[in-house]
Each structure stands twice: as structure tokens, then as C-alpha cells.
C-alpha positions as CSV (number, residue, x, y, z in Angstrom):
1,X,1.4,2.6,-4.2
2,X,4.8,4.3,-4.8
3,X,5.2,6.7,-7.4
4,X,7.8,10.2,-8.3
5,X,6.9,12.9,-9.3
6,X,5.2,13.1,-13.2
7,X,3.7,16.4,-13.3
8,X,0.0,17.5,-12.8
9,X,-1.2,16.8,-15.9
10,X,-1.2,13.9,-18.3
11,X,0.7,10.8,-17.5
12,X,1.2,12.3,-14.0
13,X,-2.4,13.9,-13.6
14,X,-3.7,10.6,-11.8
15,X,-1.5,10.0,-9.4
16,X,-1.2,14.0,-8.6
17,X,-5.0,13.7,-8.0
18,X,-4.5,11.0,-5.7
19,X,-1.6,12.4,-3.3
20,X,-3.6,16.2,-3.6
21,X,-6.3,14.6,-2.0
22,X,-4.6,12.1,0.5
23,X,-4.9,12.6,4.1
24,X,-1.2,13.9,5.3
25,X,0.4,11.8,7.1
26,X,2.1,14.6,9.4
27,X,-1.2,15.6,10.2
28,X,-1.4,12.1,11.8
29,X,1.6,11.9,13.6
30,X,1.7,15.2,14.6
31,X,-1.3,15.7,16.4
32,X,-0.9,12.0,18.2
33,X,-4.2,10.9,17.0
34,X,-3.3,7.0,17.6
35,X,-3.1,8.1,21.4
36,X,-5.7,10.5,21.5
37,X,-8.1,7.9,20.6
38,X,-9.6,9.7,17.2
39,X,-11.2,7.9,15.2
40,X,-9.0,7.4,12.3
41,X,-12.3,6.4,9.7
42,X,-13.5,9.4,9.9
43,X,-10.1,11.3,9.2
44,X,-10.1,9.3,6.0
45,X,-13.5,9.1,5.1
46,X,-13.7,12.9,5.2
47,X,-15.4,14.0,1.6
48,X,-12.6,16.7,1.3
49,X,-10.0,13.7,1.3
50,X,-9.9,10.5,-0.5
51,X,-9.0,7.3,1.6
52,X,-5.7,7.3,0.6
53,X,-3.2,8.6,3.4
54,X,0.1,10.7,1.8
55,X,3.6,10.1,3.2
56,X,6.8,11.3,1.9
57,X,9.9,9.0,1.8
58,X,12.5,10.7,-0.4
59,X,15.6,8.5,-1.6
60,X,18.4,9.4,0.7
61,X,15.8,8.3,3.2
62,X,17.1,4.6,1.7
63,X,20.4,3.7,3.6
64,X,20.8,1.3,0.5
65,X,20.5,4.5,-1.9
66,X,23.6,7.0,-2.3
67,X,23.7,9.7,-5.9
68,X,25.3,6.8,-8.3
């Protein structure tokens, strides 16, 4: 799912939930876990977390975006 920022309550409060609770992504990468062998399911299946896994992509991220 893709979504932008909508505040924390309200409209917004659902997805905010969602990406508050997401694994991060950075944790992921960061610590290598694809080559370390961890077993991914039970990053995401952690109760803290929801299965959902959070990554950032902001616009100018998107060589077809510029600021028109």
C-alpha cells in the first residue's frame, strides 16, 4: 500500500497505525538479515509489530518526479 502523510488522527489515524507498527525496513537491511539467515517470520510476526514491513520512498526518489 502507498500512502502520504494524513496526520495521526482521523482520516490519517489508520494508516499512521499501520506504518507505527511496521517492521523498519532499515532494520532489515541494515543488519543483513537475508544473509545472516534470520528468520524473517519471526521479525514480522513479532506481537510488538504488525506484519506489515515500513519503507520510505520520498518523491525526488522518482527520476520521473521534479517540484512542477
Amino acid at each position: 500500500m502507498t500512502s502520504t502523510p494524513n496526520g495521526t488522527s482521523g482520516l490519517g489515524e489508520w494508516f499512521f497505525n499501520r506504518w507505527e507498527n511496521s517492521v523498519d525496513s532499515d532494520f532489515i537491511f541494515e543488519n543483513d538479515v537475508w544473509r545472516k539467515n534470520v528468520n524473517v517470520d519471526e521479525i514480522v510476526t513479532n506481537p510488538s509489530k504488525n506484519s506489515f514491513i515500513g519503507i520510505k520512498f520520498h518523491w525526488s526518489e522518482d527520476l520521473t518526479k521534479d517540484e512542477k
